[in-house]
Structure formats: structure tokens, C-alpha cells
C-alpha positions in Angstrom: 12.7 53.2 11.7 13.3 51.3 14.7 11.8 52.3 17.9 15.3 53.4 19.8 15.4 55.9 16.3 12.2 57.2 17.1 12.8 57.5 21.0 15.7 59.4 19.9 14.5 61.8 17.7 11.4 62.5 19.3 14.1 63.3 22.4 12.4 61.1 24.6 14.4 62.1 28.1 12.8 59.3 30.0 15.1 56.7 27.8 18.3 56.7 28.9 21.0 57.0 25.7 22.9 53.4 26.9 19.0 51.4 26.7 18.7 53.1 23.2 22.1 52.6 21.9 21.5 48.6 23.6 18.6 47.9 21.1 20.2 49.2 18.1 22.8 47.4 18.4 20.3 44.6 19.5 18.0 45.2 16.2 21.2 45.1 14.1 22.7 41.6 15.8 19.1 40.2 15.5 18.8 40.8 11.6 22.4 39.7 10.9 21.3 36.2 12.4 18.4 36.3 10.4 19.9 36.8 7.1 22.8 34.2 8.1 19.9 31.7 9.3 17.6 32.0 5.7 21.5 31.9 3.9 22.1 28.6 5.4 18.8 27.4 5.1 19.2 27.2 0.8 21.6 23.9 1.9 19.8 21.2 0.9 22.1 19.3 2.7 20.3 20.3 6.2 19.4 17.3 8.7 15.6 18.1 9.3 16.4 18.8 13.3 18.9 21.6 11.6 16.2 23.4 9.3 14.1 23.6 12.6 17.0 25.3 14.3 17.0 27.6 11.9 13.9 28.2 11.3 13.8 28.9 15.0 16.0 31.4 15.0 14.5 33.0 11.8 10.9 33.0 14.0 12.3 34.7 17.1 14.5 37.1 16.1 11.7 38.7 13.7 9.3 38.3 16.4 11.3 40.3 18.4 12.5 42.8 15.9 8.8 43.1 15.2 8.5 44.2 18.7 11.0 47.0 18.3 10.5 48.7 15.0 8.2 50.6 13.7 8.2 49.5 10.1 8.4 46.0 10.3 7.7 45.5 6.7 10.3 47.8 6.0 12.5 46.1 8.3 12.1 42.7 6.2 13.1 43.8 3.2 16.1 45.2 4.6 16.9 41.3 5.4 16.3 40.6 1.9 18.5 43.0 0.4 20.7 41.9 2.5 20.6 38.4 1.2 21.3 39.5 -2.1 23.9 41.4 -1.4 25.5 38.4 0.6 24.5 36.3 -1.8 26.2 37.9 -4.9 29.6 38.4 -3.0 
């Protein structure tokens, strides 16, 4: 569950609704670039300066989704289910 989830449920008043609806939306952008990123890294095609790129990406959007959930873990295989279901389409 990601941290604006549990600000919201726990009806923390001191967090305005716009801030928490911001880092959903936030979390949600940042795991769409991460499943995109790990996608494109399968190319074997990739220039090394272009699997650093990505890798980069990869590395700072789960650091900072790891700084806004609460179930981290839970959070990665979310990305990985994701994969797969990208994958098979």
C-alpha cells in the first residue's frame, strides 16, 4: 500500500487531498517507467551508454517509490506482473 493509501485511510487531516492524490499519481507514473525501462532493456541491440540510461532510470524511480510505499516488496512484483502482462500482449 503506498503511503498516500495509508495517509488516506488512516484520515490523516494534516495531508492535504491534492499532495496525496500528487504521489499516487506520482507512484503510478514512476512504475510505468520502470516496467517500460526493464522492457527495453531485453534489446540486445542497446549501445552500453543506453543500458546505463536505463538502468538509471530503473535505480531512481525504485528508490523513490521505495521511499513512498509501504510494501516495497509488494510494490516490485507488481512491476513484474506488469511485465508479463506487457510482454504477452
Amino acid at each position: 500500500m503506498a503511503l498516500s493509501d495509508q495517509m488516506r485511510h488512516a484520515g490523516d487531516q494534516r495531508v492535504p487531498n491534492g499532495t496525496v492524490e500528487f504521489i499516487h499519481a506520482r507512484t503510478q507514473l514512476w512504475r510505468r517507467e520502470i516496467v517500460q525501462a526493464r522492457i527495453r532493456l531485453a534489446d540486445e541491440g542497446l549501445t552500453y551508454g543506453q543500458r546505463a540510461e536505463l538502468w538509471r532510470i530503473v535505480d531512481y524511480r525504485e528508490w523513490c517509490l521505495q521511499m513512498l510505499v509501504r510494501d516495497f516488496a509488494a510494490e516490485l512484483e507488481r512491476i513484474d506482473r506488469e511485465i508479463e502482462r506487457e510482454l504477452r500482449q
